[in-house]
C-alpha positions in Angstrom: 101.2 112.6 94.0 102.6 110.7 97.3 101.8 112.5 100.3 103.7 112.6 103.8 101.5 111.6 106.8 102.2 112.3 110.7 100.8 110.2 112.4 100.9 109.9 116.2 101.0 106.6 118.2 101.3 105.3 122.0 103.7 102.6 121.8 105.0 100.2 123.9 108.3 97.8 124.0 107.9 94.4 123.0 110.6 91.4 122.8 113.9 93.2 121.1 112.3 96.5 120.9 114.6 99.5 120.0 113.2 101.5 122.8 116.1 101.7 125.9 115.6 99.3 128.4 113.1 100.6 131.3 111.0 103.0 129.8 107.4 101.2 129.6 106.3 103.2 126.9 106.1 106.2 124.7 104.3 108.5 122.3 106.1 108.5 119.1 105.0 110.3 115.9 105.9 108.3 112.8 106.6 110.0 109.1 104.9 107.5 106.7 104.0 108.1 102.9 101.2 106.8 100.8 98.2 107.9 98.6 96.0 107.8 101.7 96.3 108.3 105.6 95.1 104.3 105.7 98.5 103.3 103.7 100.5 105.3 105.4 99.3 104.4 109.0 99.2 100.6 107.7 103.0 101.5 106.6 103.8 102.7 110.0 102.6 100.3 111.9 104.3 97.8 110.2 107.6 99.9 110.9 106.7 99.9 114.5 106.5 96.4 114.8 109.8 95.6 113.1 111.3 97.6 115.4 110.1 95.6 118.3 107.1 98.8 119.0 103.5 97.8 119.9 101.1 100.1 118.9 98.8 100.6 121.7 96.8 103.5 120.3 96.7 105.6 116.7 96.7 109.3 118.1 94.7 112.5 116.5 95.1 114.5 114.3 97.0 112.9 111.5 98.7 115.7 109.4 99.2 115.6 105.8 101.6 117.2 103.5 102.8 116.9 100.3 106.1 115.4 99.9 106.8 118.3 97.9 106.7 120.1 101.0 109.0 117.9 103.1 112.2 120.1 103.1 110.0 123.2 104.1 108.7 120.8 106.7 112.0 119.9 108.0 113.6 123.4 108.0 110.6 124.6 110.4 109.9 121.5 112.5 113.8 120.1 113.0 116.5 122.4 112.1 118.9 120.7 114.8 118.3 118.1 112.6 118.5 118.7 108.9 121.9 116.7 108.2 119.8 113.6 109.8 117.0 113.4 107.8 116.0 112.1 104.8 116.0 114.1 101.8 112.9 114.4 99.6 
C-alpha cells in the first residue's frame, strides 16, 4: 500500500520561485507519497524545485501514514482547510 510521508525541509527562493518576494527563506513541510520515505522525499524535492524552492536542508522526524489515513489526518491537522485539500 502507498504511504503519505511529512517530510520537513528549510527552503530557500531561487530564480521564479513561488515564495513572495523578500522573504529569504522558509521551513516548509511537504506531503509526498511513495512505498518508502526515500521516494517520497526524492518526490518532494523534485516538487520543490519546480516550484522555484531550494532545498537547503531535509528536517527530522519524517512522519508516515497510510494514505488510508489521510482524511483522519486532515480533519485533525487542517480543519480550516478541508475544502482545499486533496481528497484521498
Amino acid at each position: 500500500m502507498t504511504k503519505v510521508f511529512v517530510i520537513p525541509f528549510h527552503v530557500k527562493p531561487m530564480e521564479n520561485s513561488i515564495m513572495p518576494a523578500g522573504l529569504g527563506g522558509a521551513y516548509v513541510s511537504c506531503y509526498s507519497q511513495g512505498d518508502t520515505y526515500v521516494e517520497a522525499t526524492e518526490n518532494a524535492l523534485i516538487k520543490l524545485k519546480s516550484d522555484g524552492l531550494y532545498p537547503e536542508e531535509i528536517l527530522q522526524p519524517i512522519h508516515e501514514m497510510e494514505s488510508g489515513l489521510w482524511a483522519e489526518h486532515v480533519k485533525e491537522q487542517w480543519p480550516d482547510h478541508i475544502d482545499h485539500l486533496p481528497t484521498q
